[in-house]
C-alpha positions in Angstrom: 101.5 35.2 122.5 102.9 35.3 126.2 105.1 36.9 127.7 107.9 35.0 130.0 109.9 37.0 132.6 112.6 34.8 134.0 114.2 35.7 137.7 115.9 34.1 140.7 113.9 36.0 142.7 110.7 34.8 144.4 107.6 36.8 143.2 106.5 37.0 147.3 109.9 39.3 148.0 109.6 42.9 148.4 108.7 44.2 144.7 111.5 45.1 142.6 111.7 46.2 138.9 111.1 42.7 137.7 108.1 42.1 139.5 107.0 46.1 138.6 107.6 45.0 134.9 105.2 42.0 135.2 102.6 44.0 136.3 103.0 46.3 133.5 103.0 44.0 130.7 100.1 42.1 132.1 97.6 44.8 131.8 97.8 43.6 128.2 99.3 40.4 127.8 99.3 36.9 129.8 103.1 37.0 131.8 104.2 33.7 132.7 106.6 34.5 135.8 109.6 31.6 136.6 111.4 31.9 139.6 113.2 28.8 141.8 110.4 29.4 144.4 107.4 31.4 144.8 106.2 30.8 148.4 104.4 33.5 150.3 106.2 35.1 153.3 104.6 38.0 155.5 104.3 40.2 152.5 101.6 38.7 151.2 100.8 40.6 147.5 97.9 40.0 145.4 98.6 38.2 142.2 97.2 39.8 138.9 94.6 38.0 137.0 96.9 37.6 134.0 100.2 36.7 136.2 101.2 33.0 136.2 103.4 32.2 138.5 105.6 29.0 137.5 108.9 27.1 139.2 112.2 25.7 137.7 114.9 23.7 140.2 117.8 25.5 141.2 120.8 24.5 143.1 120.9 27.5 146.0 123.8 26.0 147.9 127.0 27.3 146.3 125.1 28.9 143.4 128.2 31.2 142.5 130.5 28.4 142.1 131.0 28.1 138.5 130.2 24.0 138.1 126.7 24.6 140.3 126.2 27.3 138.3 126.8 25.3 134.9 124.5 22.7 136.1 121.9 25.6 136.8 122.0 26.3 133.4 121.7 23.5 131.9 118.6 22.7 133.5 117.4 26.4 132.8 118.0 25.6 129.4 115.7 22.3 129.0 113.0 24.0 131.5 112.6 27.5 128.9 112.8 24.5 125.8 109.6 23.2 127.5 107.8 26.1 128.4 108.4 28.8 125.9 106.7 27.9 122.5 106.7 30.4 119.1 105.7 33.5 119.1 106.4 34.0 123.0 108.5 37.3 124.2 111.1 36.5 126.6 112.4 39.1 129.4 115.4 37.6 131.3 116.6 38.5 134.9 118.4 35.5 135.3 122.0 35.6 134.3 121.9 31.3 134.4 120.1 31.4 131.1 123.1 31.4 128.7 122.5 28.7 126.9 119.1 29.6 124.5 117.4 26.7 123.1 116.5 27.3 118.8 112.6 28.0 119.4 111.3 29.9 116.0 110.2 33.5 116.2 110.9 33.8 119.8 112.5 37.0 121.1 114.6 37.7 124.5 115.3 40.7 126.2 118.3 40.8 128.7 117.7 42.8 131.8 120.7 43.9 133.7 120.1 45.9 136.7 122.5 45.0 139.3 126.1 44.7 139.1 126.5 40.9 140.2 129.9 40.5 139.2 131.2 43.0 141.6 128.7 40.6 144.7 130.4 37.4 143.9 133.5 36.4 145.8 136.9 36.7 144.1 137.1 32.7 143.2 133.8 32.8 141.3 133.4 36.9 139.9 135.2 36.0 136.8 132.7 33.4 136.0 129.9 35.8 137.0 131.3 38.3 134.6 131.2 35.6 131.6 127.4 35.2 132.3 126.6 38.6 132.2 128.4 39.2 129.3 126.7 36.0 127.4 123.0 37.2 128.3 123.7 40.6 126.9 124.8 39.2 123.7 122.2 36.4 123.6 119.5 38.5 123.4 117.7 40.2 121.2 118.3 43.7 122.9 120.1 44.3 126.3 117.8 46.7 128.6 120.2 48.5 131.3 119.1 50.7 134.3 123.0 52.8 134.3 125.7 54.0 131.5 128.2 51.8 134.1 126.1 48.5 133.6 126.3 49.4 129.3 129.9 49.8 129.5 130.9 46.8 131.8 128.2 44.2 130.0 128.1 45.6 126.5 126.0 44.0 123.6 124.9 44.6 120.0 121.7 46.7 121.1 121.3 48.4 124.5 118.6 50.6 126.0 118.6 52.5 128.9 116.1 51.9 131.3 115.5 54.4 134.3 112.9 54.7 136.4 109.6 55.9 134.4 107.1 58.9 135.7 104.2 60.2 134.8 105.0 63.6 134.8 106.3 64.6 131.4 109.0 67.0 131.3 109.8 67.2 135.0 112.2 69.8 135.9 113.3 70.0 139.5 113.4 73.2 141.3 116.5 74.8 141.8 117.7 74.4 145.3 120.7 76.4 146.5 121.9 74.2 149.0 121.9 70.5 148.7 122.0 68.7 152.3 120.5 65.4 152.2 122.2 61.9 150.8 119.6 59.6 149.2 119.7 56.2 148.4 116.6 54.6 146.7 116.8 51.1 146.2 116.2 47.8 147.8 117.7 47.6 150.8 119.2 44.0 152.0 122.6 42.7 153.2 124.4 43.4 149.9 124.0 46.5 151.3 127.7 47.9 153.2 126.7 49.0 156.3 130.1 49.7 157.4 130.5 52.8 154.2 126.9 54.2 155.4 128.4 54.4 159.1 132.0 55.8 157.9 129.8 58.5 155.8 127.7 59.5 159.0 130.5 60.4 161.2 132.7 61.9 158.7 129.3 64.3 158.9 129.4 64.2 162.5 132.7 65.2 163.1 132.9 67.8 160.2 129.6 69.4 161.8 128.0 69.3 158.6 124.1 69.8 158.4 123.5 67.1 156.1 120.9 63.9 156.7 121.8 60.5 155.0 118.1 59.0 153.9 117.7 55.4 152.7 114.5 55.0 150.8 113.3 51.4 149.8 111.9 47.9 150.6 113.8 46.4 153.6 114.9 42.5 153.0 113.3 40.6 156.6 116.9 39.9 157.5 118.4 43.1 157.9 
């Protein structure tokens, strides 16, 4: 058995949760990882022994239009017919893979952990929202990483999928005053800038003692 993990993103970008889950599983099992591209930039990470890292062609140019994105899927569709055989375990990223090609015993999980829909300009969201909606209830179970994301892209089986830790039962210790915004995430020009910077001098000019921290891996561009 393998395990595929399907993902636009290149395996060379600053790690996320999909590239954290390959890891994981390949401790145990052989992961087969498919992204458009997986070229090395200055973060250069080490590859695991039991990581495989394979790519499918994508259309990048206008990728949120809904007829480049059809045509992404279609060939995402006769690219996972090829390379996933019986048996395998599939764990999707990729909201282009709506269309699932009849391969016996085969089982996909769905993993949604960003709100696309809500990135994608107005003349394509609607589109976006379809796709999300189909690779929640393509799959065998939909993993999720917030209630929102469950509600907005519901399916027949969810699981909610926070952040693990090795520390069982971790309570934190009760603080009296809370003075610090976090954000912890991946940091890149989704990101709005222009909310951060309203937030920081509403703190400014209210004199409040409070520090805004943002905790993550920085994309190159921002």
């Amino acid at each position: 058995m393998r395990v595929h993990v399907f993902s636009r993103s290149n395996w060379y970008e600053p790690h996320r949760i999909r590239q954290q889950l390959a890891m994981l599983i390949s401790t145990n099992y052989l992961v087969e990882y498919h992204s458009p591209e997986n070229k090395k930039n200055e973060l250069d990470f080490d590859l695991p022994i039991n990581i495989n890292l394979n790519e499918f062609l994508f259309i990048k140019k206008f990728a949120s239009l809904p007829i480049i994105s059809l045509i992404n899927a279609i060939i995402l569709f006769f690219y996972t017919k090829f390379v996933v055989r019986q048996g395998d375990v599939v764990f999707n990223f990729s909201p282009e893979l709506i269309f699932i090609p009849k391969i016996p015993d085969v089982k996909i999980y769905s993993f949604i952990n960003d709100d696309f829909t809500s990135m994608s300009p107005k003349i394509s969201a609607w589109w976006m929202k379809y796709m999300m909606e189909k690779m929640a209830l393509n799959a065998r179970a939909t993993l999720y990483v917030s209630t929102k994301l469950i509600s907005k892209y519901k399916c027949s089986k969810t699981i909610l999928f926070y952040p693990w830790t090795d520390v069982r039962n971790f309570v934190m210790p009760k603080v009296t005053k809370k003075n610090i915004i976090l954000y912890w995430g991946y940091i890149s020009l989704a990101f709005d800038f222009s909310v951060l910077e309203q937030m920081a001098i509403q703190i400014h000019q209210c004199s409040l003692n409070m520090k805004i921290l943002l905790v993550g891996p920085v994309e190159s561009s921002v």
